[in-house]
C-alpha positions as CSV (number, residue, x, y, z in Angstrom):
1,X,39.9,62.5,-54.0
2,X,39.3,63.4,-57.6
3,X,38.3,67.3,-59.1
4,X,34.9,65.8,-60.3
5,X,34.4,63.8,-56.9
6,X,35.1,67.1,-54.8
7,X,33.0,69.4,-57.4
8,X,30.2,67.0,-57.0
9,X,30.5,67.1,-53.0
10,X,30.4,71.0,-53.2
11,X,27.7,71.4,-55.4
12,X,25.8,69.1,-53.2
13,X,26.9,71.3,-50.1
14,X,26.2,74.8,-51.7
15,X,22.7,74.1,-53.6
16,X,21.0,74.6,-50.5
17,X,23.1,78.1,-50.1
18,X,20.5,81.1,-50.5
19,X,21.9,82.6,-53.8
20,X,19.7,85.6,-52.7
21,X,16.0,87.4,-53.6
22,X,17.6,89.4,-55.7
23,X,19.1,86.9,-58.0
24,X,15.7,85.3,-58.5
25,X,14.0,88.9,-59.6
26,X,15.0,89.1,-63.0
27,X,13.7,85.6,-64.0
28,X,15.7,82.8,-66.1
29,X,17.0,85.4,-68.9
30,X,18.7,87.7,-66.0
31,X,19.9,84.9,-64.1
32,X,21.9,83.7,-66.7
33,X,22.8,86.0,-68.9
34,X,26.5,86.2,-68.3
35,X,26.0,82.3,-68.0
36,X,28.8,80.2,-70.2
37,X,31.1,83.6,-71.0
38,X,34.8,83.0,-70.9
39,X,36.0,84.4,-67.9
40,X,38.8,86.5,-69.6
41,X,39.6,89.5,-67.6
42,X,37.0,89.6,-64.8
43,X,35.5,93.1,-64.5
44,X,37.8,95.1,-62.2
45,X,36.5,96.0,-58.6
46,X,38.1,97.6,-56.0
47,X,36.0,95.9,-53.3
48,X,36.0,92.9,-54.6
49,X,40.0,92.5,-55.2
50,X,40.6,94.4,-51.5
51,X,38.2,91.5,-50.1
52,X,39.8,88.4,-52.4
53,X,43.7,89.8,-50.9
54,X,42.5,90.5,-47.2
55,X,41.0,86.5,-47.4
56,X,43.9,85.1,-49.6
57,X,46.4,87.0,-46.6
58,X,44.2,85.2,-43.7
59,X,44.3,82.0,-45.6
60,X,47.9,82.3,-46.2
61,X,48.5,82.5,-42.2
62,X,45.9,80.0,-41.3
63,X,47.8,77.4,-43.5
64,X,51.3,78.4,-42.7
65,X,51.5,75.1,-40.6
66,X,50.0,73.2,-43.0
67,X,52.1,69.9,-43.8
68,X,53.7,69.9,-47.0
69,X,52.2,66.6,-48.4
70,X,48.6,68.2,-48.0
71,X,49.5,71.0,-50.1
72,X,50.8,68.5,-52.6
73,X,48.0,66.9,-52.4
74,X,45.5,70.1,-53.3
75,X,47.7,71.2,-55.7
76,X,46.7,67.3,-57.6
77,X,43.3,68.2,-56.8
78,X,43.3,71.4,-58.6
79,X,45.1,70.1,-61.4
80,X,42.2,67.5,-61.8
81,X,39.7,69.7,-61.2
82,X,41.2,72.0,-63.8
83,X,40.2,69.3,-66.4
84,X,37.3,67.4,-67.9
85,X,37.1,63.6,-68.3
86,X,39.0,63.8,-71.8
87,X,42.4,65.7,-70.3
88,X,41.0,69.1,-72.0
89,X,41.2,72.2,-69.7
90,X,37.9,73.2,-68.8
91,X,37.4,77.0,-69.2
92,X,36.5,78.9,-66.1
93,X,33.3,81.2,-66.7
94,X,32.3,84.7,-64.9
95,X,29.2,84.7,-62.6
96,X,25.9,86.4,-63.6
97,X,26.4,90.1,-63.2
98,X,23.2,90.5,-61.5
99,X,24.2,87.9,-58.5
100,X,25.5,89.8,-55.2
101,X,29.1,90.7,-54.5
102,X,29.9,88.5,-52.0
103,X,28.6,85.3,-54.5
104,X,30.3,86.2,-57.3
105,X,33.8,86.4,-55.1
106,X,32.7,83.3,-53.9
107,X,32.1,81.7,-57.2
108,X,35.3,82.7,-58.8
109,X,37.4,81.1,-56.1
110,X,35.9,77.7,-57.4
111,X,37.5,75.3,-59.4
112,X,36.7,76.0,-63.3
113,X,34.6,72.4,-62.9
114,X,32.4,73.3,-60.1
115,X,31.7,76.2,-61.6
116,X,30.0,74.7,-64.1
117,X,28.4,72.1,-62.0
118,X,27.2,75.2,-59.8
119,X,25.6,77.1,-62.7
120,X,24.1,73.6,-64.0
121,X,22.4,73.1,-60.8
122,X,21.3,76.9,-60.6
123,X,19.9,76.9,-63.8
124,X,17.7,74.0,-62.9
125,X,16.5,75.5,-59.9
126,X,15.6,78.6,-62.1
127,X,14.1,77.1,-64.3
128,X,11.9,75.1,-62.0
129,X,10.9,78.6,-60.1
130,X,9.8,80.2,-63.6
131,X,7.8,77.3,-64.4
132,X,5.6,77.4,-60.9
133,X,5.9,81.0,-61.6
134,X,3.8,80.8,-64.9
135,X,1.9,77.7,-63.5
136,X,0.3,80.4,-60.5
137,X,-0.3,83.1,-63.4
138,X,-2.6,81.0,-65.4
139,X,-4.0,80.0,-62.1
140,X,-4.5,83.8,-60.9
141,X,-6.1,85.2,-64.7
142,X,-8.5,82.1,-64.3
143,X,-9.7,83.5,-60.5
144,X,-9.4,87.2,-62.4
145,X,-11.7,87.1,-64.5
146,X,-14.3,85.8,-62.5
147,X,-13.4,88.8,-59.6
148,X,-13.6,91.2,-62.4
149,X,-17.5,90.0,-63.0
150,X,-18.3,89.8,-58.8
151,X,-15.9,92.6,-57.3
152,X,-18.6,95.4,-58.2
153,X,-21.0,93.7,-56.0
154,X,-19.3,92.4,-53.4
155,X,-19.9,95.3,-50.9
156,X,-23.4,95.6,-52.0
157,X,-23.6,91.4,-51.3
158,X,-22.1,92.5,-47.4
159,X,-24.4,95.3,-46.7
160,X,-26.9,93.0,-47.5
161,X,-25.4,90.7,-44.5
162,X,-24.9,88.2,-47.2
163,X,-21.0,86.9,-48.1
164,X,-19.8,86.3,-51.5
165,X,-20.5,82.3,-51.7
166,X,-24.0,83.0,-49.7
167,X,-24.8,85.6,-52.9
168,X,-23.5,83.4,-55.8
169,X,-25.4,80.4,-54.5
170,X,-28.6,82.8,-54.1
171,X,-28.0,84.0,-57.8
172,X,-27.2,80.5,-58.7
173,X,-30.9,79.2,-57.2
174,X,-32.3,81.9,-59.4
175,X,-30.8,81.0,-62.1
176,X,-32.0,77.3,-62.0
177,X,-35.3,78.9,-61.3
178,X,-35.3,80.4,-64.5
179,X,-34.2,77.8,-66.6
180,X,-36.6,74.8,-64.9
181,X,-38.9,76.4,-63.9
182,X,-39.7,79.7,-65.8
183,X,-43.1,80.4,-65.3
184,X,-42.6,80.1,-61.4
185,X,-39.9,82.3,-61.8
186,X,-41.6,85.1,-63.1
187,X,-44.4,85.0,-60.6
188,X,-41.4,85.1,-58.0
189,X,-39.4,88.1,-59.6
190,X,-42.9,90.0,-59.7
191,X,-43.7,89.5,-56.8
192,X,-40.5,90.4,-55.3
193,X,-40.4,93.7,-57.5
194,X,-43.9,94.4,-56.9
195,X,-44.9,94.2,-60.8
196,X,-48.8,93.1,-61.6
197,X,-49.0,90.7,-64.5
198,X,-52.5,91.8,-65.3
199,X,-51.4,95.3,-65.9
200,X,-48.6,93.8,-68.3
201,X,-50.9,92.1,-70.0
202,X,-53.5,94.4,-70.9
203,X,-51.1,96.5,-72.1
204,X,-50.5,96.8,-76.2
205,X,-47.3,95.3,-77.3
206,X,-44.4,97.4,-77.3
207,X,-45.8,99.3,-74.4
208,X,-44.5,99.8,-70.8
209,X,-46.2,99.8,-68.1
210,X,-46.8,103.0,-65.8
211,X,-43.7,104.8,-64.3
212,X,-41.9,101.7,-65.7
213,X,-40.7,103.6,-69.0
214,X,-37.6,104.9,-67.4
215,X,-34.7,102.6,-66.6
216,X,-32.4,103.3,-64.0
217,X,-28.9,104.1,-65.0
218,X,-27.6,102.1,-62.3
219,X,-30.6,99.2,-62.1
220,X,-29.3,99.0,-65.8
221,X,-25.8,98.3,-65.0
222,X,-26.6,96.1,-62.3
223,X,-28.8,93.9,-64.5
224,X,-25.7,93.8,-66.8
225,X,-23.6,92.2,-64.4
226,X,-25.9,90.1,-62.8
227,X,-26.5,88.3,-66.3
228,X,-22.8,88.4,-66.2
229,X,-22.7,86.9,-63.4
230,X,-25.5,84.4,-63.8
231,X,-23.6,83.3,-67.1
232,X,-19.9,82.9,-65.5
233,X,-22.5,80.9,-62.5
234,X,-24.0,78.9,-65.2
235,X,-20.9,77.5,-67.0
236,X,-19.4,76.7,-63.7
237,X,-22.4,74.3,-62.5
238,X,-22.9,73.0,-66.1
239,X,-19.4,71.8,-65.9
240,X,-20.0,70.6,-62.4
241,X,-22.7,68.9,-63.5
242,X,-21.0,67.5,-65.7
243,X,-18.3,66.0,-63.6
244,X,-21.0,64.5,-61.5
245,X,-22.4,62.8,-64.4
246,X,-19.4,61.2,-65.2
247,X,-18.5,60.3,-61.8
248,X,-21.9,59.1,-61.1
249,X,-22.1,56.7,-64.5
250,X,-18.5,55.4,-63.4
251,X,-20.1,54.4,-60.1
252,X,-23.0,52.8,-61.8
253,X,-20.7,51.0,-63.9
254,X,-18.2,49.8,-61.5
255,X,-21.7,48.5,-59.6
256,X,-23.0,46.8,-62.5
257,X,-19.9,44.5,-63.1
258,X,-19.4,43.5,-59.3
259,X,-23.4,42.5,-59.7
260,X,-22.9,40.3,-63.0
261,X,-19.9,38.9,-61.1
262,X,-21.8,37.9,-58.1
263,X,-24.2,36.6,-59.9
264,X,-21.8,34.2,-62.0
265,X,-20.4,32.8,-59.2
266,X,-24.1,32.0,-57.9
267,X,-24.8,30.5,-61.2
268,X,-21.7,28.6,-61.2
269,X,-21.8,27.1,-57.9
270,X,-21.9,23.4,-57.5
271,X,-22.1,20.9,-54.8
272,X,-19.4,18.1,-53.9
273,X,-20.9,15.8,-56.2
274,X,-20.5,18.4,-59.3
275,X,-24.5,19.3,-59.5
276,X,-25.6,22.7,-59.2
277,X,-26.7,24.6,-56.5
278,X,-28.9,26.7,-57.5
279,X,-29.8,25.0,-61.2
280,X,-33.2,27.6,-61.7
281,X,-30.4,30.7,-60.8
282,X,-30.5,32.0,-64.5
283,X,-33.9,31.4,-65.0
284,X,-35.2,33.5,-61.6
285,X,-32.2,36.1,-61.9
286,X,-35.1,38.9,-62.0
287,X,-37.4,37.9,-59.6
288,X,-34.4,37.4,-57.2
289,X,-33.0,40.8,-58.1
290,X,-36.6,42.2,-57.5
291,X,-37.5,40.3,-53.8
292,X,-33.6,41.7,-52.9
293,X,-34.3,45.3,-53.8
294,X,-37.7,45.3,-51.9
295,X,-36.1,43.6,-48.9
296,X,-38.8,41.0,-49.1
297,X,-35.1,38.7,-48.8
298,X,-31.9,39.6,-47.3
299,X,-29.6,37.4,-49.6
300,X,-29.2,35.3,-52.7
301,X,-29.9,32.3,-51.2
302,X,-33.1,33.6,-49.5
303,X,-34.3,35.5,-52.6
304,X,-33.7,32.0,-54.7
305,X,-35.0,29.6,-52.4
306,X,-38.8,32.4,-52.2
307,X,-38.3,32.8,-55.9
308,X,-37.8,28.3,-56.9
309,X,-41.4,28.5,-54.9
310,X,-43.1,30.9,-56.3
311,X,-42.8,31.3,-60.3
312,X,-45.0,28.8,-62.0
313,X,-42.1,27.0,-64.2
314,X,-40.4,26.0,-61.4
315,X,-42.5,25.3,-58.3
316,X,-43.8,22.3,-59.6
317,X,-40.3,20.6,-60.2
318,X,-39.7,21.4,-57.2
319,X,-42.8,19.9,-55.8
320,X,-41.7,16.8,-57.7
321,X,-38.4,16.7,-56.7
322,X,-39.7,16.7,-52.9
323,X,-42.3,14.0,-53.4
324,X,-39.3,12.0,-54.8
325,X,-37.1,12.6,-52.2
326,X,-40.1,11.5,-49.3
327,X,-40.2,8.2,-51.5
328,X,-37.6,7.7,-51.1
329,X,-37.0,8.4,-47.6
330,X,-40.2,6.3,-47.2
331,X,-38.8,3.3,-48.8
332,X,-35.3,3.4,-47.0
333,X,-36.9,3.3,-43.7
334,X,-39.2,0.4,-45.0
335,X,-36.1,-1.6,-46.3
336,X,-34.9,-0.9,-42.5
337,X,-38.0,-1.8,-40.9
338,X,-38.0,-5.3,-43.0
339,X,-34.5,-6.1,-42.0
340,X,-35.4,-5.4,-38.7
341,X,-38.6,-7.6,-38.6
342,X,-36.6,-10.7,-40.4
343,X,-34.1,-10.3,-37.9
344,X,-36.7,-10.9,-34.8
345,X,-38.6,-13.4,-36.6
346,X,-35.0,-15.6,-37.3
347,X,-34.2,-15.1,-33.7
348,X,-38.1,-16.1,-31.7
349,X,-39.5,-18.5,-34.8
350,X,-42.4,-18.6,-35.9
351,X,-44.6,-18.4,-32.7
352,X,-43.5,-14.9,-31.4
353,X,-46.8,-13.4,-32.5
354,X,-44.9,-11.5,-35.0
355,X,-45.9,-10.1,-38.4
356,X,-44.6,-12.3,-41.8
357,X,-43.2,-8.8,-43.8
358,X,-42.5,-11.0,-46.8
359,X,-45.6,-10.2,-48.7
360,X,-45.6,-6.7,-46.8
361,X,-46.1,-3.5,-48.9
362,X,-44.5,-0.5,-47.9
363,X,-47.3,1.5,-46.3
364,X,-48.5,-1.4,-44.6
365,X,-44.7,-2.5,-43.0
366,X,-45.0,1.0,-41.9
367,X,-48.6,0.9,-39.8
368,X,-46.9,-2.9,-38.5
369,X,-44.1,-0.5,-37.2
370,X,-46.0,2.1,-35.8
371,X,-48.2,-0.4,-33.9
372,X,-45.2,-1.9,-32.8
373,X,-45.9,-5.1,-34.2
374,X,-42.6,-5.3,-36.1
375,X,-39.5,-3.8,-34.5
């Protein structure tokens, strides 16, 4: 097994190691700010060296029995691992100083090559933390600012018995109020505050009405933040509005092209013999839409067949083409009636009482055949 196979395998075992909260604190810069030194003398610790010699003397025993090929056979590892892909010695580096005791034992034991593969995978992983970490800032200032506007109010909003979505969507109603529908929104908000309009009005400009001079300190504030809060309320349903728009002309669009295609394949449609089925489609494609919308028909066929009737152009072709097709449904049951009267009068002669249809003309071959006089 080669020192990159084996470093891989490691590095594949230890990534889901906890490397500790405290590692994590300091960010990407602290993580790695020993990352890629030369490890040239490590930094000299008494418990760390008593630990290394009290597990290299337990390992020693453990492995006393060991075979001798197997220890050959690390010992080729470790010289692999010891290099990189070109036969250059790959340098071992020193841990983070900020990473516990116990990992940075743990990472000097490794092989120079899984060290780096170790701090290569760690340095992902803290990288990828620090970017969800500013991800949920920008997430939290956006929610911050609004709280700053509605945190003032919020326990005036509960001793009201009213929560905080209950009291924006009141505010927000009032706020449409005032932009629809102004007028109705000041007879409201006098109402509500007890303020008579006549008063107001026969008042001279500039003046206030009476006891109405003085402003509240606090009734002040609160009508700061209230138009604060109106405006943050404002741009959040204009954008919303927005969005709906959008949304709603997509659907509108999306609704419009399955119509046009539907009614393609309607005007396209032919019979088995290549004509048309519905030739007067593009002609009555609004009165069709129109008898579908009012339910006066419950499909294209119906709404064509009502509309073909109906519009002057094209009821009276139709009336012609049904007058044709009687004809000739007339004359193909006179053409059978004939053949069927020569064929009695061949087989009886001429003195079977029967009629001569020779000279016959249609309508009167079929009054012979209703009075049964031919068969």
């Amino acid at each position: 097994m080669s020192g990159s196979r084996k470093a891989a395998a490691v590095v594949e075992d230890v990534s889901g190691n906890d490397i500790g909260d405290d590692v994590w604190e300091g960010g990407e810069e602290n993580f790695l700010e020993n990352d890629d030194n030369p490890a040239g003398e490590p930094d000299e610790d008494p418990e760390a060296a008593e630990l290394e010699a009290n597990e290299k003397e337990a390992s020693d025993e453990d492995d006393g029995d060991q075979d001798q090929k197997d220890a050959e056979e690390v010992d080729e590892d470790q010289d692999e691992t010891a290099e990189d892909d070109d036969g250059e010695a790959v340098q071992p580096i020193n841990p983070p100083s900020n990473w516990p005791q116990q990992e940075q034992v743990f990472f000097r034991s490794l092989p120079p090559q899984l060290q780096h593969a170790y701090m290569d995978r760690a340095r992902a992983m803290v990288a990828d933390y620090t970017n969800k970490t500013q991800q949920l800032a920008q997430v939290r200032r956006h929610y911050q600012e609004v709280d700053q506007v509605i945190a003032p109010r919020i326990k005036s909003w509960q001793l009201s018995g009213m929560s905080t979505g209950q009291a924006l969507t009141q505010l927000l109603a009032l706020s449409d109020l005032a932009s629809e529908k102004p007028v109705e929104f000041i007879k409201y908000f006098s109402q509500v505050r007890g303020i008579d309009l006549n008063s107001l009005a026969g008042q001279p400009q500039g003046a206030a009405p009476d006891g109405q001079g003085y402003v509240d300190p606090q009734v002040a504030a609160l009508q700061r933040e209230l138009a604060k809060v109106q405006s943050t309320v404002s741009q959040t349903v204009a954008q919303q509005r927005q969005r709906e728009e959008a949304a709603r002309r997509a659907q509108v669009e999306a609704q419009h092209r399955n119509a046009e295609a539907v009614i393609n394949q309607y005007a396209s449609q032919v019979d088995q013999n290549g004509k048309p089925v519905y030739p007067y489609f593009n002609q009555l494609e609004g009165m069709i839409a129109t008898l579908i919308q009012s339910g006066q028909a419950r499909s294209i066929p119906d709404a064509y067949q009502i509309a073909v009737w109906a519009h002057p152009q094209t009821r009276p072709k139709m009336l012609a083409r049904s007058k044709a097709e009687e004809n000739a449904k007339a004359r193909r049951q006179a053409e059978k009636a004939r053949k069927a009267a020569v064929s009695v009068s061949g087989a009886h002669g001429s003195g079977t009482g029967r009629l001569k249809t020779d000279d016959m003309s249609i309508n009167a071959l079929m009054r012979a055949a209703a009075r049964g006089e031919i068969a």
